[in-house]
FILO-276249 format. One line per field, with one value per residue (C-alpha): residue number from 1; x negated, y negated, z negated. Coordinates in nm, 4 decimals, always signed. Each point is the difference from the previous one (the first is absolute). Last residue first. Layout:
BEGIN
n = c(NUM	...)
x = c(X	...)
y = c(Y	...)
z = c(Z	...)
END
This chain:
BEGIN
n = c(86	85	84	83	82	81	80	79	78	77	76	75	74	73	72	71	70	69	68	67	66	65	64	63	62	61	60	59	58	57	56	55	54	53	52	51	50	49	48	47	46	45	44	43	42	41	40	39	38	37	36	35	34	33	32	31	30	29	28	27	26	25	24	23	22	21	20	19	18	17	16	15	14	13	12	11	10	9	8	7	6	5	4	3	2	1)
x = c(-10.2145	-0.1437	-0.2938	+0.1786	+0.2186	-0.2925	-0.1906	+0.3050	+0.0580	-0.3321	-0.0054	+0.3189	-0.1830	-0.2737	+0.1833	+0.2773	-0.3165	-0.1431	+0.2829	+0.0072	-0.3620	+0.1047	-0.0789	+0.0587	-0.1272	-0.2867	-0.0362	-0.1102	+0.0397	-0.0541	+0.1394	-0.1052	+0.1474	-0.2579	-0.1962	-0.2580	-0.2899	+0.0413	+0.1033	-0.3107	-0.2451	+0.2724	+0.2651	-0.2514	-0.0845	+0.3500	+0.0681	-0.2423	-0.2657	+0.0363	-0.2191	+0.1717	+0.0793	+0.3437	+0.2091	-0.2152	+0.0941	+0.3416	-0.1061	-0.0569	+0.1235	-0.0691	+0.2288	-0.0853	+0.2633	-0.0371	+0.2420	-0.2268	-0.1163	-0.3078	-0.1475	-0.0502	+0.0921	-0.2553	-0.0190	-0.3846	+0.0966	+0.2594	-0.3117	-0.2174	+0.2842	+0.0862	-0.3744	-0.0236	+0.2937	-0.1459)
y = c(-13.0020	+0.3461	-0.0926	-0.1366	+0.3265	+0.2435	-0.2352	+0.0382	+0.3725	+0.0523	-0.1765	+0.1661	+0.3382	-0.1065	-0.1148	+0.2776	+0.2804	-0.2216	-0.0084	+0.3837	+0.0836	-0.2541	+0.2839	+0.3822	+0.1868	+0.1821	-0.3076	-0.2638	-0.3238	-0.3661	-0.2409	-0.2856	-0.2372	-0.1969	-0.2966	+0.0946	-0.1964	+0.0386	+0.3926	+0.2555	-0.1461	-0.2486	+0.2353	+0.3074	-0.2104	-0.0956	+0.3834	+0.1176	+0.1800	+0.4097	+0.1354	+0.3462	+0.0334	+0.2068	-0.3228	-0.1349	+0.2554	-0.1323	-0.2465	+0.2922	-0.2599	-0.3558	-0.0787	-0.3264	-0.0260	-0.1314	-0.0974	-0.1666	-0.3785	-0.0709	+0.3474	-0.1760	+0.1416	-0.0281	+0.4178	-0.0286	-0.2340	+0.2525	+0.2792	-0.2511	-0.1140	+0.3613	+0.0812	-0.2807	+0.1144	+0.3376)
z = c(-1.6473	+0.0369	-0.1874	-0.2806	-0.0443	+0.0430	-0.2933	-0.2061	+0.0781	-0.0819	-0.3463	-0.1142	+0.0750	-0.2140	-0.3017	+0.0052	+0.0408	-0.3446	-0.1801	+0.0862	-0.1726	-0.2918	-0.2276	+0.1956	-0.2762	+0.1847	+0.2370	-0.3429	+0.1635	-0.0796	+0.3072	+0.2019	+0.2356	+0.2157	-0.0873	+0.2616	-0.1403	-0.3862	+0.1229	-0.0583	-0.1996	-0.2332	+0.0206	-0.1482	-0.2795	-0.0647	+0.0477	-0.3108	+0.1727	-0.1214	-0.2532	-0.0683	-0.3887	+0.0916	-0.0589	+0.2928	+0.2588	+0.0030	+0.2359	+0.2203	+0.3335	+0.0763	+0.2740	+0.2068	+0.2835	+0.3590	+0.3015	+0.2491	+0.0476	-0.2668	+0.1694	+0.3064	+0.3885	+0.2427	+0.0114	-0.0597	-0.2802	-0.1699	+0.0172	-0.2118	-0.2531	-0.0390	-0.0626	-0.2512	-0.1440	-0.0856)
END
């Protein structure tokens, strides 16, 4: 959960506001098959109103913004890498 992350990045002294971090809410292709699933503004506003990180619907099995989200993430880490090393 990302109140466990948050927890674990405090014992480290480091802040979960500062690291590389994606939001991907996957099986949103569950809902055409009549399976409640939160509507991703709802889930944005619980999980990321706070973090205002980048975010991405996914559905793994068809591979749906799955790699936008990989380029997003690993973009983000070289980034943060880059400004720490400067």
């Amino acid at each position: 959960s990302l109140n466990q992350l948050h927890e674990n990045l405090v014992a480290l002294k480091e802040s979960i506001f500062r690291i590389p971090l994606v939001m991907q809410y996957n099986k949103i292709d569950l809902r055409k098959q009549g399976i409640p699933v939160l509507p991703t503004n709802i889930l944005e506003h619980d999980l990321n109103s706070k973090l205002k990180v980048p975010s991405f619907e996914a559905i793994a099995l068809t591979g749906y913004n799955v790699p936008e989200t990989l380029k997003k993430i690993i973009s983000s880490t070289v980034m943060s890498i880059q400004r720490k090393l400067s």
